[in-house]
Structures are given as C-alpha cells and as structure tokens.
N, C-alpha and C positions, 0 to 999 in steps of 0.2 A: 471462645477459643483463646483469646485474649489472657484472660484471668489462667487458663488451661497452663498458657507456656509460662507466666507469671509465679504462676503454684511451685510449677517443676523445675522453673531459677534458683526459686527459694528454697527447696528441699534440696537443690547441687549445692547450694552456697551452706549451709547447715551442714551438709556432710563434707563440702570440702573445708571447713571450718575443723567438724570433728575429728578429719583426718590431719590437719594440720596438729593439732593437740595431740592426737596419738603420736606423730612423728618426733616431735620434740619431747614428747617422755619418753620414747623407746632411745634417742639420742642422749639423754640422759643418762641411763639407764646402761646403753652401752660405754660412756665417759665413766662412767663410777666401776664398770666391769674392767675395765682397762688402767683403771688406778689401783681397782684391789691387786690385780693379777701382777702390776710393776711391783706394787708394796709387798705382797705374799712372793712373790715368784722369782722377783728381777729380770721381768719379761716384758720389755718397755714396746716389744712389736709384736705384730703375728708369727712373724718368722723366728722372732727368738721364742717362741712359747711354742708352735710345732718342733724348733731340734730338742726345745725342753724336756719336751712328752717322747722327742724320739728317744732320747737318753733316757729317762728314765724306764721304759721300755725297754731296754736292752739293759740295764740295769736287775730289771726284773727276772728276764731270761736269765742272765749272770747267778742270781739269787739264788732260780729255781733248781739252775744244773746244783749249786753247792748243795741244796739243801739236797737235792736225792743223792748228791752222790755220798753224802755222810750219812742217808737212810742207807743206801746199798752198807755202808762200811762199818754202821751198828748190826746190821743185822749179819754180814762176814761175822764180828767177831764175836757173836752172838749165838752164829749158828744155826740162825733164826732159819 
C-alpha cells in the first residue's frame, strides 16, 4: 500500500512538473503575442485591440456600402 501511495506522489509530481513547463511556454508565448500585436498594430492592451477590431469593422461596412453603391451606379449608367 505504501509503495501504491508513493507511485501515485510520483506520477502527481511528473505531471505537475509537466504542467508547470507547459504554463510557462504558453506565458511565453502569450508575451511574444502581445509584443507582435503592440509592434504590428499599436495595441499595447486588450481593450485598445478590441475598439481596433471594432473600427475596422465598421470601416468595413463603410467599404461595403461604397463599393455597391458604385456597382448600383455602374450598372445606372450602364443600363445594366
């Protein structure tokens, strides 16, 4: 029984081992996402990278109406 509880210390400490090593690469991992996105984006937080995305998103919409409203106006003058 001894050896039983001994076995199953060792296999927690191994795994909470490997879990510590996974935490600290995904921390990495998220630092280096957070540098790319200040460097590409100038979005030094969460919240300045969501009103980011909201703007560009409305930006988008902005885009879409021009672009059909100059399909509707080629094909007006077109006759299309």
């Amino acid at each position: 029984m001894t050896q039983d509880v001994t076995a199953e210390l060792f296999k927690l400490k191994a795994h909470i081992e490997k879990s510590k090593t996974e935490a600290a690469k995904i921390s990495g991992q998220i630092e280096q996402l957070c540098q790319q996105r200040a460097s590409e984006f100038g979005c030094a937080t969460d919240e300045e990278a969501t009103a980011y995305i909201q703007e560009l998103e409305g930006d988008v919409v902005r885009l879409e109406m021009e672009i059909s409203e100059g399909v509707s106006t080629v094909k007006s003058e077109l006759n299309w």
